[in-house]
N, CA, C and O of each residue as an XYZ file, in Angstrom:
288
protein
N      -7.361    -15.101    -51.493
C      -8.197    -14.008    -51.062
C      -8.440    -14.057    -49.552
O      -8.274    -12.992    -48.956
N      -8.800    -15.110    -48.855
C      -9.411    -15.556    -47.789
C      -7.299    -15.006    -46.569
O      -7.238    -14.702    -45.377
N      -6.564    -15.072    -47.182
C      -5.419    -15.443    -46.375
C      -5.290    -13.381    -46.682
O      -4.948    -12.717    -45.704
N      -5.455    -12.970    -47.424
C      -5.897    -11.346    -46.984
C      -6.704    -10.769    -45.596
O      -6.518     -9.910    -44.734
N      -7.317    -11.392    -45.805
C      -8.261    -11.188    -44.770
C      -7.835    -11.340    -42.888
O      -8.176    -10.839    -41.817
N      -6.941    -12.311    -43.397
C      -6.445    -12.865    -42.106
C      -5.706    -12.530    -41.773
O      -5.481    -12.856    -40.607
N      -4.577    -11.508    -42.530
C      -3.525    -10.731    -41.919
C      -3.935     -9.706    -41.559
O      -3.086     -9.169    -40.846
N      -5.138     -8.893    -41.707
C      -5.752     -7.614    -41.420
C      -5.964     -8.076    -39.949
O      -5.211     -7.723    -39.042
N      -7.190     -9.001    -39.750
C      -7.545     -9.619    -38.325
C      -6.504     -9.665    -37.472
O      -6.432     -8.947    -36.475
N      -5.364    -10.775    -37.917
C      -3.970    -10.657    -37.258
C      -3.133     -9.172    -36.563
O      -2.667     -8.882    -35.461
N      -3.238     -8.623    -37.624
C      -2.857     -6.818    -37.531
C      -3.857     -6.179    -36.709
O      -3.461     -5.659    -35.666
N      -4.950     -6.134    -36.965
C      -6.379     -5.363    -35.960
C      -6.014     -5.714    -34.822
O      -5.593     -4.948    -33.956
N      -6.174     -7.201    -34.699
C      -6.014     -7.896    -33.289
C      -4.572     -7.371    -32.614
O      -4.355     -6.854    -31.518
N      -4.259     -7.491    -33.000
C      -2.290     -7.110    -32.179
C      -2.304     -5.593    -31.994
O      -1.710     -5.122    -31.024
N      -3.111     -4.579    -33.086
C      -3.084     -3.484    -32.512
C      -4.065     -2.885    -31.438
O      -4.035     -1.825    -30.812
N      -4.940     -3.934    -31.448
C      -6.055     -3.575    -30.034
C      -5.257     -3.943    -28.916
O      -5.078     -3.216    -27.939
N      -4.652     -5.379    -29.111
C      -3.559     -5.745    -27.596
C      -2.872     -4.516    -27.057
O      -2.860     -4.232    -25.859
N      -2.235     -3.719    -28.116
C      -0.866     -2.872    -27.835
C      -1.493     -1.961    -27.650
O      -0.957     -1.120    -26.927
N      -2.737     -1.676    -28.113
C      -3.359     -0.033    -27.782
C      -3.943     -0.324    -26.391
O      -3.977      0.728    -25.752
N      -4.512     -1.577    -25.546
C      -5.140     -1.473    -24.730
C      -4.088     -1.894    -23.035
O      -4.445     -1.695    -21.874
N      -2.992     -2.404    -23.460
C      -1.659     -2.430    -22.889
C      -1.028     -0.926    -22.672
O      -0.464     -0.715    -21.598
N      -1.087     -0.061    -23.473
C      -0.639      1.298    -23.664
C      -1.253      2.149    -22.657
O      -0.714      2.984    -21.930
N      -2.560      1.771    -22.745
C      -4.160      2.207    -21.996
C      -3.810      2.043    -20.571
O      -3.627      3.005    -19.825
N      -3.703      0.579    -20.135
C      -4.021      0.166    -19.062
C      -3.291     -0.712    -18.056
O      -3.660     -1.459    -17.149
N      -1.789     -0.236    -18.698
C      -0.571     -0.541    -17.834
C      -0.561      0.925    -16.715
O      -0.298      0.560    -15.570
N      -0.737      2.101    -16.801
C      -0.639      3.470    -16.298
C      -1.874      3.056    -15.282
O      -1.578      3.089    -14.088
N      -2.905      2.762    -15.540
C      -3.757      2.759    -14.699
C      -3.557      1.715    -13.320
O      -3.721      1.937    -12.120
N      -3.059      0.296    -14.183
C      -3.112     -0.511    -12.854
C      -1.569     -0.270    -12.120
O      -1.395     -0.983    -11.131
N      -0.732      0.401    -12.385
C       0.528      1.121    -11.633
C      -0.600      2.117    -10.710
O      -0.625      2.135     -9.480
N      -1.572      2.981    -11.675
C      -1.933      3.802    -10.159
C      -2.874      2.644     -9.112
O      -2.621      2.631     -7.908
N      -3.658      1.962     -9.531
C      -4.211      1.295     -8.718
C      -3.372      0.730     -7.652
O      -3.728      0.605     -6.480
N      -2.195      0.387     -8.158
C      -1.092     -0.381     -7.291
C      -0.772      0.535     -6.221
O      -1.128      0.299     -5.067
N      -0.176      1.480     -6.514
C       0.038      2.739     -5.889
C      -0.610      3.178     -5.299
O      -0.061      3.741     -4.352
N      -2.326      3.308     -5.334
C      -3.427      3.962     -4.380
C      -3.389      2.772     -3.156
O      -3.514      3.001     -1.953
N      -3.181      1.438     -3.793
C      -3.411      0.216     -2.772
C      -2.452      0.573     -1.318
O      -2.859      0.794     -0.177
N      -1.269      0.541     -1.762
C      -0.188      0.485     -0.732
C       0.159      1.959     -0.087
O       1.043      2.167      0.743
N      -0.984      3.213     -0.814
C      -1.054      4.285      0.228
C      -2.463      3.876      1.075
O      -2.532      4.290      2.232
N      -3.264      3.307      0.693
C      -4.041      3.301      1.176
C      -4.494      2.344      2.302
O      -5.481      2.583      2.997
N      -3.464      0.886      2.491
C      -2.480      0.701      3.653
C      -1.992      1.262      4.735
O      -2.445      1.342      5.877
N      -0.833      1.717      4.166
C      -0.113      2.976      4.910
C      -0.870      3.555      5.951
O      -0.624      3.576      7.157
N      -2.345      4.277      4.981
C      -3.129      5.064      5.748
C      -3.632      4.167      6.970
O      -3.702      4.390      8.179
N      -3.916      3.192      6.268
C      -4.993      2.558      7.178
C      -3.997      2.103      8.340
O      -4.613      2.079      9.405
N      -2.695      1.745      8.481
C      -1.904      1.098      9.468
C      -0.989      2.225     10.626
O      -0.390      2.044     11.686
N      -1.297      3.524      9.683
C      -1.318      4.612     10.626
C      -2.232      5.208     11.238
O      -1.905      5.714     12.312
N      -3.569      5.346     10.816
C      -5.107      5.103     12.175
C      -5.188      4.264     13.105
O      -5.850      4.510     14.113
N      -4.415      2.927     12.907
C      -4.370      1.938     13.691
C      -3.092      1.923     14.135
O      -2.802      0.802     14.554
N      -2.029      2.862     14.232
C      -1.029      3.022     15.031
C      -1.680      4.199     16.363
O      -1.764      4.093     17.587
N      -2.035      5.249     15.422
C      -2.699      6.561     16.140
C      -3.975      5.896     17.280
O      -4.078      6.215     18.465
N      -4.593      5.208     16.759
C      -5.541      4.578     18.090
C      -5.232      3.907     18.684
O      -5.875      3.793     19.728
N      -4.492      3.330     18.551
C      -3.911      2.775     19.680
C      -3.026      3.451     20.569
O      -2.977      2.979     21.705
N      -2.114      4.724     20.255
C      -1.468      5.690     21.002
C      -3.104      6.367     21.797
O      -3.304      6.667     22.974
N      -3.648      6.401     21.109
C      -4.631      7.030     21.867
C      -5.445      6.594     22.906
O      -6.000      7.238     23.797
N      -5.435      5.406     22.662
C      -6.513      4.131     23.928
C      -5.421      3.728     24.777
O      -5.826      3.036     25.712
N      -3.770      3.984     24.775
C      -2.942      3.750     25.795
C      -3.356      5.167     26.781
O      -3.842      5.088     27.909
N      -3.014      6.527     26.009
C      -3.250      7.673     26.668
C      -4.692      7.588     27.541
O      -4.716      8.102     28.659
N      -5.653      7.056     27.107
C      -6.705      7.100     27.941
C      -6.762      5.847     28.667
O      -7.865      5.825     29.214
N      -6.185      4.906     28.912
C      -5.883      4.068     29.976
C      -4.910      4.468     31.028
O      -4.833      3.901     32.118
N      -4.169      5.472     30.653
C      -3.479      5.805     31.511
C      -3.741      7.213     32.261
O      -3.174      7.619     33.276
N      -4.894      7.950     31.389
C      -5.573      9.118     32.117
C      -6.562      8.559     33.759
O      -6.714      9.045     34.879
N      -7.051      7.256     33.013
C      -8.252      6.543     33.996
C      -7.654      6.681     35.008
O      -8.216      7.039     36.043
N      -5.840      6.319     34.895
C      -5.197      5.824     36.469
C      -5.292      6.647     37.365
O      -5.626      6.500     38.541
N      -4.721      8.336     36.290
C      -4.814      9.025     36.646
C      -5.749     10.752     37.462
O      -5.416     11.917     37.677
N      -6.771     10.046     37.616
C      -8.436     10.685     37.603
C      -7.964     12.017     38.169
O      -8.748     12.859     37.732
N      -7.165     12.525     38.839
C      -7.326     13.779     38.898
C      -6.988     15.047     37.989
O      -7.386     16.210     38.062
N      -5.930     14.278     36.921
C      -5.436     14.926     35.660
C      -6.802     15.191     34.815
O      -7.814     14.501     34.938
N      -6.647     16.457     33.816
C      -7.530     16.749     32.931
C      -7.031     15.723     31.943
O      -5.939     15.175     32.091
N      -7.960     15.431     30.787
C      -7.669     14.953     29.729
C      -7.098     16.371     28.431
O      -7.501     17.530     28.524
N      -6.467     16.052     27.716
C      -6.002     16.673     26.547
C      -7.221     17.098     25.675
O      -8.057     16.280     25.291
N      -7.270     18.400     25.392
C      -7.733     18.845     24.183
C      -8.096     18.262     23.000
O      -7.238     18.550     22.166
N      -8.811     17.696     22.609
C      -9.471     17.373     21.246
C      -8.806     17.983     20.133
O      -8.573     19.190     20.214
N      -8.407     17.253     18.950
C      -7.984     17.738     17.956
C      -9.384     18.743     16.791
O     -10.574     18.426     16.818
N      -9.101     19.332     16.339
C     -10.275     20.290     15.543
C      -9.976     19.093     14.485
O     -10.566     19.062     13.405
């Protein structure tokens, strides 16, 4: 009787693994995916400021030039 019981548990258990594997393989692919755009992003603000703090070191030299327009 008792060894009934234990193949259900066995079975329950293995189908919570596979249902929560099913679940939450999709998710940590997007997590993965948000990570390494969200990199990206961050290593292109820090490309862009720095193009930008060269341009204004090199406006200083230049003091009689206007500076550039502001982006909206």
């Amino acid at each position: 009787m008792a060894h009934g019981y234990l193949d259900v548990i066995i079975l329950a258990f293995l189908g919570f693994c596979f249902l929560a594997a099913i679940l939450l393989i999709p998710v940590y692919r997007f997590m993965k995916r948000e990570e390494a755009d969200g990199e990206a992003f961050t290593e292109a603000l820090r490309r862009q400021s720095e193009v930008s703090r060269d341009g204004e070191h090199s406006s200083e030299a230049n003091q009689g030039e206007e500076d550039p327009p502001a982006r909206p």
